[in-house]
Structures are given as structure tokens and as C-alpha cells.
N, C-alpha and C positions, 0 to 999 in steps of 0.2 A: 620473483619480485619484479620481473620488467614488464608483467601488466599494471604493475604500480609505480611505473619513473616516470611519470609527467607529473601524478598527483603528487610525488613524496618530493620531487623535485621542486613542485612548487612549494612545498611545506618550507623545504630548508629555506629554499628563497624568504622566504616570511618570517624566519628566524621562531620556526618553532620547533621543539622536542617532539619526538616520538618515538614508538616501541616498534620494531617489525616483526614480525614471525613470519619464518619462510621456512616451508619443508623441501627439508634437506636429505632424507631416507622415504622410502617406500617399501614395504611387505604386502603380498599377497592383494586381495581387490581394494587397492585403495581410491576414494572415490576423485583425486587429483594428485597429479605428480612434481615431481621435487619441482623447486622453484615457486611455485605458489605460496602465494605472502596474504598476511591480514597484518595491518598498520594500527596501530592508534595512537592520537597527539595528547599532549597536554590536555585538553578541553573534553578530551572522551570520544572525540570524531572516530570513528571507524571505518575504513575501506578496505576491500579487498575478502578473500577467504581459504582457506587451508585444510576446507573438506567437502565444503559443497553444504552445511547446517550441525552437522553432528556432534564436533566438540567447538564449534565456533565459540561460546560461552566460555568454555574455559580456556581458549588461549583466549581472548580480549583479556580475561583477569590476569593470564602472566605478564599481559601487555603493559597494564595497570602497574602491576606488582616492579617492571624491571626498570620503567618509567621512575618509580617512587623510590628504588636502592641501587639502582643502576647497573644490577647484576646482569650478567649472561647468562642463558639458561638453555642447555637439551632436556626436552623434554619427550615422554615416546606417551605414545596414544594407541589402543589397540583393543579389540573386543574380549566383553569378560562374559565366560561361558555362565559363568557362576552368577550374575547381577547384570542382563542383556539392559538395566534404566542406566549403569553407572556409566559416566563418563568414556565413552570410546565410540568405536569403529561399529556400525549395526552391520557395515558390508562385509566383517571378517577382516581387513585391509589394517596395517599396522604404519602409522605414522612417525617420525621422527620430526621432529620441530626445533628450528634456534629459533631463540628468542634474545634481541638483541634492543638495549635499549640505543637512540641516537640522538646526537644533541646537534643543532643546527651545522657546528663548525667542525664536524666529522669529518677531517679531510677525503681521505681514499672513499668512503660511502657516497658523500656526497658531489665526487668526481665521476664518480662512475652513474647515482643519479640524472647529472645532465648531461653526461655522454648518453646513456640510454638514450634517455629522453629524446636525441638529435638523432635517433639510428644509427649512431656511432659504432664502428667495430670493437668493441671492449670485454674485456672478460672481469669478473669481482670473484676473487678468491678469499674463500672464509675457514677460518676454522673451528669443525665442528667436533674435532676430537681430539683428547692430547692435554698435555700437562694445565693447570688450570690456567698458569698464568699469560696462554696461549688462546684460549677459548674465544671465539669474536673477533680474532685477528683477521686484517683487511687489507686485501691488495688490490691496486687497480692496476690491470696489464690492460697494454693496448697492444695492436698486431706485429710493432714492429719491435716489441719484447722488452720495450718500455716500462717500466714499472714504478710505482710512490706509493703509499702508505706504510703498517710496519703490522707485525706480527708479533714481537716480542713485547719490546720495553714501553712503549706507548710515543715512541719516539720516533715522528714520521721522517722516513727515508724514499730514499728514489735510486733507480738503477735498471741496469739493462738487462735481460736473459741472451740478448742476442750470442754473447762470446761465450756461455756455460758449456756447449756442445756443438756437434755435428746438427746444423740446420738450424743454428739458433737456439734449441733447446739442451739441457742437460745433458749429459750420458747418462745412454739408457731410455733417452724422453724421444716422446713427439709425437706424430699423430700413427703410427701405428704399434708403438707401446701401448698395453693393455691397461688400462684405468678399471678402477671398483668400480662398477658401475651398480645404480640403484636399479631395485626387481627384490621380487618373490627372492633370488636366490642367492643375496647380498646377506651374507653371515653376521653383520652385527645388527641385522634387525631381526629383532627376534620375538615369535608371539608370546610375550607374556603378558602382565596383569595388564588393565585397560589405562592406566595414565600411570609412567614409571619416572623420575626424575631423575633423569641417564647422567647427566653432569650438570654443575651449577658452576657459580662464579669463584671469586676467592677464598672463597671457602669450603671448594671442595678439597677433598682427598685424592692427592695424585698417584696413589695407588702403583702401578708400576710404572709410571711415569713424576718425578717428582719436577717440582717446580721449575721452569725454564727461566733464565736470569738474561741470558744472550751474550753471557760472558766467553772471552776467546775470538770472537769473530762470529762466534757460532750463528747470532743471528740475522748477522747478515748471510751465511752462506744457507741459514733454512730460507730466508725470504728471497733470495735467487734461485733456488730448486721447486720454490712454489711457484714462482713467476712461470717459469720456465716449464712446468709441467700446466700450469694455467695458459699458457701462449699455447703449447701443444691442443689443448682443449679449444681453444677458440679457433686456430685452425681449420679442426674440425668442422667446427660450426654446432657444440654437446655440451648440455649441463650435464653435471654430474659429480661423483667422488672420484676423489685419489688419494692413496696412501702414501706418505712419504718419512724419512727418520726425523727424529730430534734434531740431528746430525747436521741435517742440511743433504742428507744421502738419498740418492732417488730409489733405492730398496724400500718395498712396503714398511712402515716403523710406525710410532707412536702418536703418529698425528695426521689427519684425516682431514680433507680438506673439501669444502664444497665450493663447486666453480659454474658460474655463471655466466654464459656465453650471448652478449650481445651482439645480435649481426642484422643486417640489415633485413629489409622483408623478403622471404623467396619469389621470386619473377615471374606470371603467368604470361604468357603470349600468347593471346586470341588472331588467328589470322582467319579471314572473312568478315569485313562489316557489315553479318548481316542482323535480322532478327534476333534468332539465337545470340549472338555475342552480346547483343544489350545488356539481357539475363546472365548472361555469362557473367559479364563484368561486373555486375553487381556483387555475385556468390562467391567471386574471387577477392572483391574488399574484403566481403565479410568472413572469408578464410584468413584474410591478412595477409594477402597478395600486393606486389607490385604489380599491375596489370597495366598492359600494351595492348593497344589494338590495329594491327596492322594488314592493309589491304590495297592494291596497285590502282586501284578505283576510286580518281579524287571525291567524286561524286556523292560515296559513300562515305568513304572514312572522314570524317567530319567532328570535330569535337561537338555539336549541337548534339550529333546522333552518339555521341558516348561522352557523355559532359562527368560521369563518374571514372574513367578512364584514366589514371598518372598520364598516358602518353598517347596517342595518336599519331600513325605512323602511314606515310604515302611512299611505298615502294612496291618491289616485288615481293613476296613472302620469302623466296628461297635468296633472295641477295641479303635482305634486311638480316635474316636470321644469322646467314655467313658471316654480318659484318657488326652484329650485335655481343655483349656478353651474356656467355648463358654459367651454368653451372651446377651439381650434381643436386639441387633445391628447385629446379627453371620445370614447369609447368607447360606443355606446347599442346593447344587446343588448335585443330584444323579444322574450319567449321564451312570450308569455301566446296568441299564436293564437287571439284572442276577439273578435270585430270591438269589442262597448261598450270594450275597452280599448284597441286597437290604433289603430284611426280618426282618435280625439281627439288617440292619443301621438304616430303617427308622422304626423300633419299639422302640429305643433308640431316636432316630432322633426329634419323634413326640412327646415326654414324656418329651421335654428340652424347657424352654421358651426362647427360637429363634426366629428371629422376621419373617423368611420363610423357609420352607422347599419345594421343588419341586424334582421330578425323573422324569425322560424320560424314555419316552415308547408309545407304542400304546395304542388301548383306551380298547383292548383285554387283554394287559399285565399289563394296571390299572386295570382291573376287576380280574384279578391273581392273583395281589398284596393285594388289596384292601381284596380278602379272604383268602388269607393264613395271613396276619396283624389281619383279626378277631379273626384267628383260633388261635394268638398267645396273644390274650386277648385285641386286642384295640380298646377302644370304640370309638363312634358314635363322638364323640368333638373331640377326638386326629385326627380322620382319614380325619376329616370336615377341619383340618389343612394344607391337604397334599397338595399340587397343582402337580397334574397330569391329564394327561400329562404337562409338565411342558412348560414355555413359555403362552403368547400371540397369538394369531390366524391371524398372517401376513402374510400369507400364505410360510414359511418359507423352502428352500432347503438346500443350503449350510450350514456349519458350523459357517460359518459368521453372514448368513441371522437369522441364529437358534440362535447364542448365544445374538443375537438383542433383538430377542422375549422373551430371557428369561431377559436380560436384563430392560427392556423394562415392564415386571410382577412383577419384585423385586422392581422400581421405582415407580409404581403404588400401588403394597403393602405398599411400607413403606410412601408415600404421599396419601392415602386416592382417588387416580384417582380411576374412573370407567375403563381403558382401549377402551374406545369408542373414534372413530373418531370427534376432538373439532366442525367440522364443522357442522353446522344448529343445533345440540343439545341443547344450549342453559346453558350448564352447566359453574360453575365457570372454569378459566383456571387455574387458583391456588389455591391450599386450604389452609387451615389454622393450619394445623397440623404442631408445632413448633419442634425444632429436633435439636439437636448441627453439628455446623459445623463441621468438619471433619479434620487434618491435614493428606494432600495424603503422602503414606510409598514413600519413594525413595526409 
């Protein structure tokens, strides 16, 4: 949903109704992953999508439908061997969908709307499994374990996760506790018929789960254990599930949660204003980059010459970088090919857990780098990090063509791709490496 918090944000602003659907599970090739929303208002406006065409028609009409009785609804989507026209997945790929009606003065929804919206650090915890009177329950955690909305009674509350456990989270919690995470290999998604209606609103049957009242305390201690497992996820910087008890117990139990990780954009840093970086900076907005362009050469580094740039930066590469925030999201593109810059940058560069580092050059002037980097002590892992020549092998001319390919290596880094051509290989086309969505810097 947070390629949709500026526009739904502005909805509520305008004090209008609408429905969202946002998948919450994935099975097998689906053609977009958890978090993807399709919205619709009162008037029928539609934005957004939840497969890339294939069942778009029929969630708009849950849209419709939850809009008109105000139900919550999982709904699952998935291909039917038996009727390949009916309603599903033609990719094979198995969808899970909430479907949640909103009405402008949603608190926790639409707290978490215009935090999005500002690139706010936020997480929005929902729930998409579990006793009925649970379903569509909404929290809005922020980083410091802050938490408002409610889960049970429809009665908004506020509170902290910070004292529930060790590091602020729960016992048991935090970011290297194991969370459900969505994939092919997440057991409650399951291929069967192409549109199954997994849970409904009040009137479902709570089956081994019966109705939650929040009597006892109980519901405040489940909306602090969801907090607190939502803070854990944001952390991270990971949408995705978790399973937690009725209870308020951080043991896997009756109710399932989807959490949605707002964080800010991940950071590219282009160092050399030259050519190339112009292209660069472009391929790095349209990744949804925070892009820097940084170069010790006033001359150059010029907002004129990178007027799409967040930042323009006059220093050294290897100071800037020391004295910069990077982190395990941070992009470092070396595009200056000059040993006095490169040496200092990318021995600094390589010794930071960044999630790529690449420099340009030829395959002569990586065998250069490659041992004066020795000769300045860095070892066999650090160097195993670097990607150079940097880029993809498209056979690349232009500044355009080149900042593709490196584009193009940063996207296959950070998603687990081989970079090999999909055709006759035989490989998945999507992996399963789970990753938070991103809110692009305007």
C-alpha cells in the first residue's frame, strides 16, 4: 500500500470513503508481491493493482462490495487447471488479498497514510487472520515502539512496546526472531480453486478460534505483542507476516498479522561528476533512490550538471563517505576511475556493510585497483565484495546504455537474480527474497 500513501492520503484528507485491497500472502509465481494495493472511493475512482490485470475486475468489485456493507474480507486468488477464463492467476501464482473498507476518520490507517506519505519511519500492522472479531485490526507503530490504534474492541488505544522485552521488543521478539514470511513456502497459502473466500467479516465462523471480546486485559496485552513484533519488523526495514497467540503470547497462535514497513528511500552515492553519473542519477530516482552526487572538483559537482540529484556534494569521496550515513540499503557507485580517489574510497567503501559497492574502469584498471587495495591491507572477502568493472554485460555505449547495466546489477544484487537472459534458462522469474517497500524521495 505505500505506493498508494500520497494518493489515499490525500483522499482521507478530502474526507472521502474508500476500499483498499492489499496482498497480504503470496504462493508460487505471483505476478506482484505482498503490499500491493488497488483502492477504490465512493465515486468508483480506482488506483493502484494487485496483479499486474488478471483478477484486477474482481477485487475492484470486493472493493465495491466492502465499501457498500463495510465488511472485511480475505479473499485468495489462484489458478484453475480446470477453467484456465475463470477468475485467477494465468501465472500459476496464488494470491491472498484483505480487503478493507476505510472511512475518512480511520484513525491508526490514516496516521500511518500521512506518515507514509512524509517518508516517515512507520510500520502498519493488520490483521489478516484470527478470530473474526479481529480481522482488519490496525496499528500504527513508529521506531521508538510507540504505538495508537486497536485490534480488538474498535476502541482506539495508544502505548508503547518499548518495556515488553529485551531491546524493546517482546520476549522472544526482534529482528532476529523468525517471522512467517510470505513465498512459495508459507503453508497457509495453498493452491487451490482460483477465488476462495478464506475469511469474511462478522459473520464469519470462528472455527478454532472463537470470537475475541478483549475481556481481561487480554487486549491490550495482544496489541502490545503485535506492536512489539511490528517494531521488530520495521527495524528490519521487512513487510511481511507473523504469527502471534490470542493471548497476547509471542508463540506462533491464532492470529496472523501483516506488517508494513515504512522506511525511508535507500541511499545511492554516485562519486565522480562525470558523464556517466548524470544517467546514473536518473536510473537511481527511477529505482526510488535517495541519490548524492559527490566529487572534490567544485567545477564539476554543480547542481546545473545534476539538477535531478536530492544532494550535491563538494568534498573528498573517501572523507564524505566516512563522515556520511550509510547502511545495509546504501548503493556506492565509483564512477571517478582515478587511483588518488578510488584507493582511499573504495578501502573505506569495502569495510562498510553496504548492501553494493561497484567502480568503473577497464579490466586493466581493476587489476590496478584490485593491487594497490591489497597493498593497503584488504583482504580476500572485502575485495570478493567489489563489483568491477562495474555494471552488467549488455554490451553498453552510451551513458544511458551504461547506467542501465549498472542499474540493471544493483537490482539483481539486491533480488538474488543470476543476471542471465529469462529465456530457455529455466529459472524462477521471481525470487523470494522479502525486502521493505520503499517510499520514492520527491
Amino acid at each position: 500500500m505505500l505506493d498508494l500513501a500520497e494518493e489515499l492520503h490525500r483522499w482521507a484528507e478530502e474526507g472521502r470513503d474508500f476500499a483498499v485491497a492489499t496482498v497480504v500472502a503470496v504462493g508460487g509465481s505471483a505476478p506482484r508481491g505482498p503490499g500491493a494495493a488497488l483502492a477504490v472511493d465512493s465515486d468508483g475512482t480506482a488506483i493502484g493493482s494487485v496483479s499486474g490485470g488478471c483478477v484486477e475486475g474482481a477485487v475492484y468489485d470486493l472493493c465495491v462490495e466492502a465499501l457498500q456493507d463495510g465488511r472485511v474480507a480475505l479473499e485468495r486468488f489462484g489458478y484453475s487447471d480446470e477453467d484456465a477464463f475463470a477468475v485467477g492467476l494465468t501465472c500459476g501464482g496464488v494470491l491472498d488479498v484483505l480487503v478493507m473498507p476505510v472511512r475518512a476518520d480511520t484513525p491508526a490507517l490514516a496516521a500511518w497514510l500521512a506518515a507514509a506519505a512524509r517518508g516517515e519511519t512507520v510500520a502498519l500492522a493488520r490483521v489478516t487472520r484470527g478470530p473474526a472479531d479481529l480481522l482488519g485490526g490496525a496499528l500504527l507503530v513508529h521506531a521508538d515502539g510507540s504505538y495508537a490504534g486497536t485490534l480488538t474492541d474498535g476502541s482506539p488505544r495508544s502505548g508503547s512496546a518499548a518495556g515488553a522485552g529485551p531491546s524493546g521488543s517482546a520476549a522472544g521478539t526482534g529482528p532476529n526472531r523468525d517471522s512467517v514470511e510470505t513465498g512459495p513456502e508459507r503453508d497457509s497459502v495453498e493452491t487451490g480453486p482460483e477465488r476462495d473466500a478464506v475469511e469474511t467479516g462478522p459473520e464469519r465462523d470462528g472455527g478454532a478460534g472463537a470470537s475475541w471480546t478483549g475481556e481481561g486485559g487480554g487486549g491490550a496485552a495482544l496489541e502490545a505483542t503485535a506492536a512489539a513484533e511490528a517494531r521488530a519488523m520495521l527495524d528490519a526495514g521487512r513487510t511481511g507476516t507473523v504469527e502471534i497467540s490470542e493471548d497476547g503470547a509471542n508463540c506462533p497462535g491464532g492470529v496472523t498479522l501483516f506488517v508494513e514497513s515504512s522506511v525511508p528511500p535507500p541511499r545511492m552515492i554516485v562519486f565522480g561528476a562525470v558523464d556517466f553519473a548524470a544517467a546514473l542519477v536518473r536510473a537511481g530516482k527511477f529505482l526510488g533512490h535517495h541519490v548524492t552526487v559527490c566529487d572534490a572538483r567544485p567545477v564539476f559537482a554543480t547542481r546545473n550538471r545534476f539538477p535531478e540529484a536530492d544532494e550535491v556534494v563538494v568534498d573528498w569521496p573517501h572523507r564524505y563517505l566516512r563522515n556520511t550515513t550509510t547502511d545495509h540499503r546504501t548503493v556506492l557507485c565509483v564512477l571517478t576511475h582515478d587511483a588518488k580517489f578510488d584507493i582511499p574510497l573504495l578501502e573505506a567503501a569495502l569495510r562498510l556493510p553496504v548492501a553494493y559497492v561497484g567502480a568503473m574502469g577497464s579490466r586493466r584498471t581493476h587489476e590496478d585497483r584490485e593491487r594497490r587495495l591489497r597493498e593497503v591491507g584488504l583482504t580476500d572477502p572485502e575485495l570478493a565484495r567489489l563489483r568491477s568493472p562495474i555494471g552488467l554485460d549488455l554490451g553498453a555505449r552510451t551513458p544511458e546504455e551504461t547506467a542501465l547495466s549498472i542499474a540493471a546489477e544493483i537490482v539483481a544484487s539486491r533480488r538474488g537474480g543470476s543476471g542471465v537472459p529469462l529465456t530457455g534458462n529455466g529459472l524462477p522469474i521471481h525470487h523470494d527474497r522479502v525486502t521493505a517497500r520503499v517510499v520514492r524521495a520527491s
